[in-house]
N, C-alpha and C positions, 0 to 999 in steps of 0.2 A: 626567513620563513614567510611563505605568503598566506594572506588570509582572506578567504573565501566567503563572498557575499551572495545572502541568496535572498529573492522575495517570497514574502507570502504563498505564493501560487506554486514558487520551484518546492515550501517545504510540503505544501499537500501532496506534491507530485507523488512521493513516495507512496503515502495513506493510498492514493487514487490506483496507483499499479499492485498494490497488495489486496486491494479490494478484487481489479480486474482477475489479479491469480486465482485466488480465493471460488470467483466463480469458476474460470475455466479450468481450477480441477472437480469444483465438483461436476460439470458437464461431464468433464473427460472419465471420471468415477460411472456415472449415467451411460453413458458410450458403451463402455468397457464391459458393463454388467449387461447390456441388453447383448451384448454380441454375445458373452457367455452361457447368456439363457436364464440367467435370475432376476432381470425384469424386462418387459416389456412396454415402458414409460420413460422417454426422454423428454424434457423439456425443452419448448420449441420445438418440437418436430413430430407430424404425424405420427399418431397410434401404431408401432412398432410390428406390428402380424405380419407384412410383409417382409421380415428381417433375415429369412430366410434364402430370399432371392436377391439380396442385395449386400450379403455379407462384407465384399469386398470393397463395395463404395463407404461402408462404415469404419470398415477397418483403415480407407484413404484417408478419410475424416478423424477419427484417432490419428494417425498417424500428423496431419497436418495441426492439428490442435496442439499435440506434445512441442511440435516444433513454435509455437506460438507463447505454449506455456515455456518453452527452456530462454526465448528472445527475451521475455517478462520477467524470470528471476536476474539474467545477466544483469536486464536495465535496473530493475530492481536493485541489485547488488553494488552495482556503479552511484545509483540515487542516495544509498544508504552508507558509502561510504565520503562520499559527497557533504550529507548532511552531518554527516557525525563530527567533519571536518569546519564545517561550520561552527557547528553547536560548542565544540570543542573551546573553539576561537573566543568564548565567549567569557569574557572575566567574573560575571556574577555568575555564582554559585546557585542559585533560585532559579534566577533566568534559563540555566543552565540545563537544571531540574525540568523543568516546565515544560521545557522545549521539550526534551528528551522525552516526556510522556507524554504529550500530543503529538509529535512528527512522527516519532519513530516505532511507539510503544500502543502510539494511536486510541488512547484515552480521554474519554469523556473532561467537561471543565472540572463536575465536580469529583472524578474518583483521583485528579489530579492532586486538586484540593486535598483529599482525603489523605494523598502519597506523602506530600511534601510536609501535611501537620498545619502546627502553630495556630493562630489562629485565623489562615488560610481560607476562601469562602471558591466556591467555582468561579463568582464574579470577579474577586480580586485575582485570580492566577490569569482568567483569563486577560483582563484589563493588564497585566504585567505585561505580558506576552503582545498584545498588541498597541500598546504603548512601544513596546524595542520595534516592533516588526514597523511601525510606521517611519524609524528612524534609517530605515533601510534605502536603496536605491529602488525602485520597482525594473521589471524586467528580467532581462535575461541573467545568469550568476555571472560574476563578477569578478575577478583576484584582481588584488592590491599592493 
């Protein structure tokens, strides 16, 4: 079995592309509606009145966003299966814990704390967490 090394930066990667989705459905939500006629307020982009005359350039732009949001769950889905296999890898049980509700579950220091109990502080989960993560390789992941 090999076991998969990852730094710091690779495990935000995930937090960072679920943030990216996150916005570009709500744009695509915004898109969707103004082409439909129930608002005329997209963000970033001038005041919608002329939407009328240019239906079809919007509906490219939908069209080209969706393809952008389905590239983001893929990588998204490769990042999360990725980490899991990391986290997985991991013999402490806490550590384990910790990981899993910041990389993946993308939770604050202290509702972490809150998750895991005992008497757990935000500063102590996090301080666990990067204590391991210093013991790591920095760079690109790794198998071993």
């Amino acid at each position: 079995m090999t076991e998969v090394i990852m730094s710091k930066e690779e495990l935000e990667h995930l937090r960072s592309l679920n943030r990216e989705l996150e916005h570009d459905l709500r744009r695509l939500h915004e898109l969707e509606s103004a082409v439909s006629g129930r608002t005329s307020s997209i963000s970033g982009l001038p005041h919608i009145g002329v939407l009328q005359d240019n239906v079809s350039l919007y509906i490219s732009i939908i069209d080209e966003l969706k393809r952008v949001i389905m590239d983001r769950v893929l990588e998204s889905i490769l990042e999360y299966a990725k980490l899991n296999a990391f986290i997985n890898g991991i013999e402490d049980p806490l550590l384990r814990q910790i990981l899993l509700y910041r990389y993946v579950d993308d939770l604050q220091w202290r509702q972490i704390a809150a998750q895991v109990g005992g008497d757990n502080t935000a500063s102590s989960v996090r301080k666990i967490a990067e204590r391991y993560l210093k013991t790591l390789p920095q760079g690109t992941a790794q198998k071993t």
